[in-house]
N, C-alpha and C positions, 0 to 999 in steps of 0.2 A: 513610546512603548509599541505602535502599531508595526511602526517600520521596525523596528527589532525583531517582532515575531513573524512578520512579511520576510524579512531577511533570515531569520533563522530557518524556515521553511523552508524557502528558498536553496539555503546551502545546504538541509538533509536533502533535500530534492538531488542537488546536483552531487554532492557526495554518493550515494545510492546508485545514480546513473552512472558515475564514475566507475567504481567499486564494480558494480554488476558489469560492466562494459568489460574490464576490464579481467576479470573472473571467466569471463565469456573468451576475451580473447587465449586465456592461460589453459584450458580447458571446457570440454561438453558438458551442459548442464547435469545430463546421469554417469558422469563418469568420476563420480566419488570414488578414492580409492575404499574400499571394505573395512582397511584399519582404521580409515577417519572415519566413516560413516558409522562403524559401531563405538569409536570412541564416548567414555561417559562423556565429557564436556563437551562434545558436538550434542548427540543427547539434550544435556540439560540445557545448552545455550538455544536447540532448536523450541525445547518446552518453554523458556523463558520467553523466547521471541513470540511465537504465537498463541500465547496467553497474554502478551501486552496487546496485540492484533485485536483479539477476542476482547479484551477491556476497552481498546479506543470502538469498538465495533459494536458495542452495547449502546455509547453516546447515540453513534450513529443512527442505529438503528432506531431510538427514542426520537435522533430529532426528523429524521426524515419520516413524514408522515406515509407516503406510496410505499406498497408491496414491492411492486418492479423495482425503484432506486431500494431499499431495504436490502431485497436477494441480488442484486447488481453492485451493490457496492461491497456485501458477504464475498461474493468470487474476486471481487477486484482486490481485498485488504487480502484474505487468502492467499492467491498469488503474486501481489505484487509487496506486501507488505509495506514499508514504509514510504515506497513511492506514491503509492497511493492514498497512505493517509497523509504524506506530505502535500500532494496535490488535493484534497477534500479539505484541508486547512486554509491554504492558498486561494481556493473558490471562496471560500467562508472571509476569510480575511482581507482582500481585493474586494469586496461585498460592500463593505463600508467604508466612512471616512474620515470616521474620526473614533479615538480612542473612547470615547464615552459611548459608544457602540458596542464594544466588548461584548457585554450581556447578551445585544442579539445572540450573538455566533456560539455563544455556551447555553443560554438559557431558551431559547427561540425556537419551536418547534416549525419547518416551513415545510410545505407540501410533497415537495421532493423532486427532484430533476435528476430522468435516467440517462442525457446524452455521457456524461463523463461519464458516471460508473460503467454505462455499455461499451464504450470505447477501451476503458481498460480490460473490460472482461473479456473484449474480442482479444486486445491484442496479447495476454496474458494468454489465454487459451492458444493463442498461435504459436508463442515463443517456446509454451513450453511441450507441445508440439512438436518445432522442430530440435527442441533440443530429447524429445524421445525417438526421435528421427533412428536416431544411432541404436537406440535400443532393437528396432523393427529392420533394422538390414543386417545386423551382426548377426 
């Protein structure tokens, strides 16, 4: 069961990277055409995604004990969304070694460590950045 959920992570990790890479290469991050942006089911699919964010975000927030990892990993799930809670699963799950540990990683509150959520919220602030790039020279 470890390896299963190490390897499920893993593959929304890399699906994610994929997908987004790829989205990237096809068009600028603000360059929604206006019919899709006000479409209802863009809409509702954006309300569903970032209220499942906001649900894994609540865990989060409970087990990480520190302020700083708390509001660092708020701006990481924000914008990177499942990258990043695929990667805070991954930390959690690489953590132990054996399936009788589970409990830690759900139940376990630990003090909190800002270097990953800081790295995402750098580089999350930068991407999306250069993807309003285009907004600021049009």
């Amino acid at each position: 069961m470890l390896w299963f959920l190490r390897l499920l992570f893993i593959a929304i990790l890399g699906c994610m990277l994929a997908v987004t890479g790829w989205a990237s290469g096809q068009c600028a991050l603000f360059a929604i055409p206006r019919d899709v942006f006000t479409h209802p089911w863009f809409i509702a699919t954006l309300f569903d995604a970032y209220w499942a964010f906001v649900t894994f975000l609540v865990w989060v927030i409970w087990k990480e004990q520190s302020l700083g990892a708390r509001i660092l990993w708020f701006v990481a799930i924000i914008l990177w969304g499942n990258v990043a809670m695929s990667l805070y699963m991954l930390a959690e799950l690489f953590r132990i070694q054996k399936i009788s540990q589970l409990g830690e990683i759900f139940g376990t509150r630990r003090p909190g460590k800002i270097a990953l959520p800081a790295v995402l919220t750098i580089l999350g602030i930068a991407v999306y950045l250069l993807g309003a790039q285009s907004l600021f020279t049009a």
